[in-house]
C-alpha positions as CSV (number, residue, x, y, z in Angstrom):
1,X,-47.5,42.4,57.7
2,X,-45.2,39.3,59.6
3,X,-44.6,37.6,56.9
4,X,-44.0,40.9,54.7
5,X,-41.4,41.9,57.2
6,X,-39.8,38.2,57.0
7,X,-39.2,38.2,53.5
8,X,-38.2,42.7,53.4
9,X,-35.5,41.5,56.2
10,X,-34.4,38.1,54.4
11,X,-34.1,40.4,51.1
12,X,-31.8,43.0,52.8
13,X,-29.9,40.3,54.5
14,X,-29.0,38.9,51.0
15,X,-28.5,42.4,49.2
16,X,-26.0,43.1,52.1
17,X,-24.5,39.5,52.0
18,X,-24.1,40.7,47.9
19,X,-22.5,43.9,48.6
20,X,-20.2,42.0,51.1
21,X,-19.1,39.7,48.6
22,X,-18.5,42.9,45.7
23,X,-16.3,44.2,48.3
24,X,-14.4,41.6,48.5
25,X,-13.6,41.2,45.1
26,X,-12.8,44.6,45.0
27,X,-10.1,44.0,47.7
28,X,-9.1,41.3,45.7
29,X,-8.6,43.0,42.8
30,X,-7.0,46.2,44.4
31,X,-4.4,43.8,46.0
32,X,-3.5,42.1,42.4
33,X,-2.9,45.9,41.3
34,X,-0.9,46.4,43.9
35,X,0.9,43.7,43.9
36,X,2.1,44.2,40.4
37,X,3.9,47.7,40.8
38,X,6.9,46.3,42.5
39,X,8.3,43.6,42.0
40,X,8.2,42.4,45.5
41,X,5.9,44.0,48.3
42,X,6.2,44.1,52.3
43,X,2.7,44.1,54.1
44,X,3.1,47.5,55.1
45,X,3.4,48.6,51.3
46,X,0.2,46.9,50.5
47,X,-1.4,48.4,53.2
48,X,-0.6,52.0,52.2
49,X,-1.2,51.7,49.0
50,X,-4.5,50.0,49.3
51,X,-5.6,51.6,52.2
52,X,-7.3,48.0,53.4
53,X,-6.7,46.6,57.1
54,X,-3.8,44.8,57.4
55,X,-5.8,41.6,58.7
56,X,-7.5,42.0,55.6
57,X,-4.4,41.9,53.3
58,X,-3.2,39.0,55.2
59,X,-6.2,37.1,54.8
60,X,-6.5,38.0,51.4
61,X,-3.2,37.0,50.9
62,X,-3.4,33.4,52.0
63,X,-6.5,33.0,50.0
64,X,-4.0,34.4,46.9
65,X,-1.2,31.9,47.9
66,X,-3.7,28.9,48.3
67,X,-4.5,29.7,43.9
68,X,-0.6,29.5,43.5
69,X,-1.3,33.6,42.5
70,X,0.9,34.9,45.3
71,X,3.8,34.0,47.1
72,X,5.9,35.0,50.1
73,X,9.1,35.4,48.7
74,X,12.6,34.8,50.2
75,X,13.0,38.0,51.9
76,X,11.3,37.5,55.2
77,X,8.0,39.5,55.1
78,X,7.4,40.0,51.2
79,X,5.2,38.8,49.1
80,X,5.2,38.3,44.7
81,X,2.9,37.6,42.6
82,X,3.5,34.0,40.7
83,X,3.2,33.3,37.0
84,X,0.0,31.5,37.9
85,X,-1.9,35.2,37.8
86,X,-1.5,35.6,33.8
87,X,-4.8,32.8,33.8
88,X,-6.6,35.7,34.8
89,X,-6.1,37.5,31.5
90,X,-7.3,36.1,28.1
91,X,-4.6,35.5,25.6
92,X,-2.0,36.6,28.2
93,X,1.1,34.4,27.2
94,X,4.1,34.1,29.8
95,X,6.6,37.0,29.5
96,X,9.3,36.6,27.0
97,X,12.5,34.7,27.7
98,X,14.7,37.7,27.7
99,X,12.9,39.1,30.9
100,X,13.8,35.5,32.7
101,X,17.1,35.6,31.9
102,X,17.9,39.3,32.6
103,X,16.1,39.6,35.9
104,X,19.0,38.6,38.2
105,X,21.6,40.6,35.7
106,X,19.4,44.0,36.5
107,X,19.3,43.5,40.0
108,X,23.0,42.6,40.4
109,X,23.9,46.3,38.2
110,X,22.1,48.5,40.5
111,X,23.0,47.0,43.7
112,X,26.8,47.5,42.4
113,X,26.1,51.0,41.1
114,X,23.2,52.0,42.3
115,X,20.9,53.7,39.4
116,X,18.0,51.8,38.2
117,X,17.7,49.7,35.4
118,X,15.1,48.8,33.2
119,X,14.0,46.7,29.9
120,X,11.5,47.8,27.4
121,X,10.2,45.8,24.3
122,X,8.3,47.3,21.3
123,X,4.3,47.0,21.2
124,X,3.2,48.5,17.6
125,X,3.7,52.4,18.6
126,X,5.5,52.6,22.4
127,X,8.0,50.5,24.2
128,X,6.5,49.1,27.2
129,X,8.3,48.9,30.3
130,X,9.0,45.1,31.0
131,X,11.7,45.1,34.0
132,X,12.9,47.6,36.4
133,X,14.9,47.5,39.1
134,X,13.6,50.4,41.2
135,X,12.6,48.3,43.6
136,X,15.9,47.7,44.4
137,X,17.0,51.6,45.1
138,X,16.1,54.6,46.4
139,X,17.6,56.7,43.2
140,X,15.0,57.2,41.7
141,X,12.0,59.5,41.5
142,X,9.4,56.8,40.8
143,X,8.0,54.0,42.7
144,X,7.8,52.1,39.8
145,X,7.6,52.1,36.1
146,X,6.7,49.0,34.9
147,X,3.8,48.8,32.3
148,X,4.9,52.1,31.7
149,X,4.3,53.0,27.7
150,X,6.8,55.4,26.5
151,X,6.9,57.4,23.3
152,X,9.5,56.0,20.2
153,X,11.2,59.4,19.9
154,X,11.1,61.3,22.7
155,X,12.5,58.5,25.2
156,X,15.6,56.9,25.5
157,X,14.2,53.3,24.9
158,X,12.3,54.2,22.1
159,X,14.7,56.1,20.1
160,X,17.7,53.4,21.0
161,X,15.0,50.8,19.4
162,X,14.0,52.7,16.3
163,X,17.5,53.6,15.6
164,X,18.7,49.5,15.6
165,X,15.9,48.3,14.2
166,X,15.5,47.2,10.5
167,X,14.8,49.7,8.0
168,X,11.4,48.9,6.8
169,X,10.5,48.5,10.5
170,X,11.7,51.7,10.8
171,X,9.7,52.7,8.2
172,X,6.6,51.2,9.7
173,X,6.4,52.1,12.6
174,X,7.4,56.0,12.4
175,X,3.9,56.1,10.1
176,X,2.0,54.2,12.7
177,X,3.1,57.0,15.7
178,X,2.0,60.0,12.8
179,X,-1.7,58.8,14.2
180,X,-0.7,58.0,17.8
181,X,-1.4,61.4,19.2
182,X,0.5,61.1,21.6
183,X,2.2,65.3,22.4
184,X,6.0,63.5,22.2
185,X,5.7,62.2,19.2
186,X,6.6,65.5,17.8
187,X,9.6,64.5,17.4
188,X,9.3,62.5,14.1
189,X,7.5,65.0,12.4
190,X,10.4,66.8,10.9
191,X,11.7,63.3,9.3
192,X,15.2,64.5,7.9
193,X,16.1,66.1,11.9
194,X,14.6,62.6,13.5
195,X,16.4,60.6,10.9
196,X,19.8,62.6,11.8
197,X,19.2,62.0,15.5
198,X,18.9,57.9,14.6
199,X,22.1,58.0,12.7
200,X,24.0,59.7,15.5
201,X,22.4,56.9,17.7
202,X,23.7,54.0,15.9
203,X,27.6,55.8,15.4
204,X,27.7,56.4,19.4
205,X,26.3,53.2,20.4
206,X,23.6,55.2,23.0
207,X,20.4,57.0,22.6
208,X,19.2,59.8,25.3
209,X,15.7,60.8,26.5
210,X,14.9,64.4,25.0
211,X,16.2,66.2,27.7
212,X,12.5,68.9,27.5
213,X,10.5,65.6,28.9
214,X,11.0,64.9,32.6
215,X,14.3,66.8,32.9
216,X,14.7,65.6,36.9
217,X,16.0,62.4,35.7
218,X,18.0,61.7,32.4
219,X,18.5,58.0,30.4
220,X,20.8,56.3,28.3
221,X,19.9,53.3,26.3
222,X,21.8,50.9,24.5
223,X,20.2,48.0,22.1
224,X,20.0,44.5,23.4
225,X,20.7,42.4,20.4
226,X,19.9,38.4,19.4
227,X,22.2,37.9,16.2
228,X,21.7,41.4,14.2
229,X,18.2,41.5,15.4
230,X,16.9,44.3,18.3
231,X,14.8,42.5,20.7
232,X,14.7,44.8,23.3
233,X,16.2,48.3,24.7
234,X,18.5,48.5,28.0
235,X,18.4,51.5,29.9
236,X,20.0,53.3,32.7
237,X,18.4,56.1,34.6
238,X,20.3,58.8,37.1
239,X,18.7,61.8,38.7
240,X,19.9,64.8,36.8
241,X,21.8,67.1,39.5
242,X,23.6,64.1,40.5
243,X,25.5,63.4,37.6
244,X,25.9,65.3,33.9
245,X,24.9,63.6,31.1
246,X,28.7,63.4,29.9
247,X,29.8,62.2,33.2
248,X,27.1,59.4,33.0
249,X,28.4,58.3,29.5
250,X,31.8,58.0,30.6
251,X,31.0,55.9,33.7
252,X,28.2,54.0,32.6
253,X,27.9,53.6,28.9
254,X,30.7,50.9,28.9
255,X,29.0,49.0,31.6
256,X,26.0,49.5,30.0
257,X,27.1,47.4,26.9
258,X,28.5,44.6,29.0
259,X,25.4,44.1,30.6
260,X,23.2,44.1,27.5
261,X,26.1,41.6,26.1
262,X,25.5,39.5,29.2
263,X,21.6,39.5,29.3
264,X,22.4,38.3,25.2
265,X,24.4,35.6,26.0
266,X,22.2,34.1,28.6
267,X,19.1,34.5,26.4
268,X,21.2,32.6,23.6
269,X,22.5,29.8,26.2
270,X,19.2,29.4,27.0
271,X,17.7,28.8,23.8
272,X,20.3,26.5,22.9
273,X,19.5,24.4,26.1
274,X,15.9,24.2,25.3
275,X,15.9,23.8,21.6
276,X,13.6,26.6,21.5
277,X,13.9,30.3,19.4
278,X,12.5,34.0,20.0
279,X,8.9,34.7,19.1
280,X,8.7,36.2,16.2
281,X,9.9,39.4,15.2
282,X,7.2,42.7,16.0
283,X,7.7,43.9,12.6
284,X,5.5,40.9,11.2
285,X,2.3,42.6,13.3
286,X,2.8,46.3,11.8
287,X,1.9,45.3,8.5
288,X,-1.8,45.7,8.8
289,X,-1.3,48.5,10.8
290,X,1.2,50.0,8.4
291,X,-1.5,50.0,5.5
292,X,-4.0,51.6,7.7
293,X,-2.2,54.4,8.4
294,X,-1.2,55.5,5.0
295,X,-3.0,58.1,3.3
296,X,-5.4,56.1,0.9
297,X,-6.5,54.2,3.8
């Protein structure tokens, strides 16, 4: 019965050393999360979102800074997350150039003007959010939308995309959304209307979020170009009863364009420093996807 009792206590001791040792994984992991929504986080954010002990977070994030995954950045009491964290995702490449280069050109806009700004690049039937500047302002209604998919005709970024993009893309990718599902994708389903819409897009320079989805907030987005190639959409959100939608286009659609033209010219300077060129266009990934959505597929 002793030595029954020996090994029953040794074996809970090691089951709760186990559970022990979940849990902190699962801190680990709920840290990571959090740490990606912003850009930068103060302990105080962390600890409110994760709802852990801030000795914990601490501790958690010196174990973090010690695998070059976190870092405490220059604003006295912040913390980042480094480049180093993509190793923890298979086949996760570094972010495209154009993110680098526009990162301090965001943040410089909306501490001059206020609004948020963010960039979105095409993934086969959404723009993904890839930059924001929210973090950087209180107009806004969200804490954050990066990683934020958002529909090719309903949104802003999507339509200012599809309307600058090549034909055939165009092509592509509006029979890839016909399976998407997704409730905003209405929008292409009369193709003459959407087509319309695109045109007027590309004569006035802007495209605006269907003003039915999330009408708290509007956005206006303008094409950020490499040569006469789209690589990624600019846009500009304000919080509706603050400003009309024609008094936004006056103000900011000019400064809009400069700032795309500026996060162009640094992407191009950069290249030409480094001998390097853009990844390859998206439109060579639809084609697969393009033939599986067609009717005889």
């Amino acid at each position: 019965m002793f030595e029954e009792a020996l090994i029953g206590e040794s074996l809970s001791a090691k089951s709760e050393a186990r559970r022990d040792s979940i849990r902190s994984v699962e801190r680990a992991i709920d840290l990571l999360q959090a740490l990606n929504r912003r850009s930068i986080s103060t302990l105080h954010d962390l600890h409110l979102e994760t709802g852990l002990p801030k000795p914990s977070i601490v501790r958690l994030l010196r174990t973090l800074e010690a695998k070059g995954m976190v870092a405490q950045s220059s604003s006295y009491g912040t913390y980042q997350l480094l480049s180093h964290v993509k190793t923890l995702s298979c086949g996760f490449h570094r972010e495209p150039l154009i993110i680098e280069v526009a990162d301090e050109i965001l943040i410089e806009f909306t501490k001059e003007e206020g609004w948020p700004l963010a960039i979105a690049l095409f993934d086969v039937d959404a723009m993904i959010v890839r930059a924001s500047t929210i973090p950087y302002t209180s107009l806004s209604l969200l804490h954050s939308s990066l990683n934020m998919r958002l529909s090719m005709t309903s949104r802003a970024l999507g339509r200012c995309y599809l309307a600058h993009c090549s034909a055939n893309e165009r092509k592509m990718i509006l029979e890839i959304i016909k399976q998407s599902g997704n409730e905003e994708d209405r929008n292409s389903l009369d193709r003459q209307k959407f087509s319309r819409l695109l045109k007027m897009v590309r004569e006035q320079g802007y495209a605006l979020r269907d003003p039915t989805i999330e009408p708290r907030s509007s956005t206006m987005a303008v094409p950020v170009m490499s040569g006469d190639r789209v690589i990624a959409s600019l846009g500009l959100t304000w919080i509706s009863v603050a400003m009309s939608e024609k008094r936004a286009i006056e103000l900011y659609y000019p400064k809009l364009v400069e700032t795309a033209r500026r996060i162009s010219k640094a992407l191009d300077e950069r290249l030409e420093r480094s001998g390097g060129k853009l990844s390859a266009s998206p439109f060579q990934g639809l084609k697969h996807r393009y033939l599986q959505a067609l009717p005889y597929h």
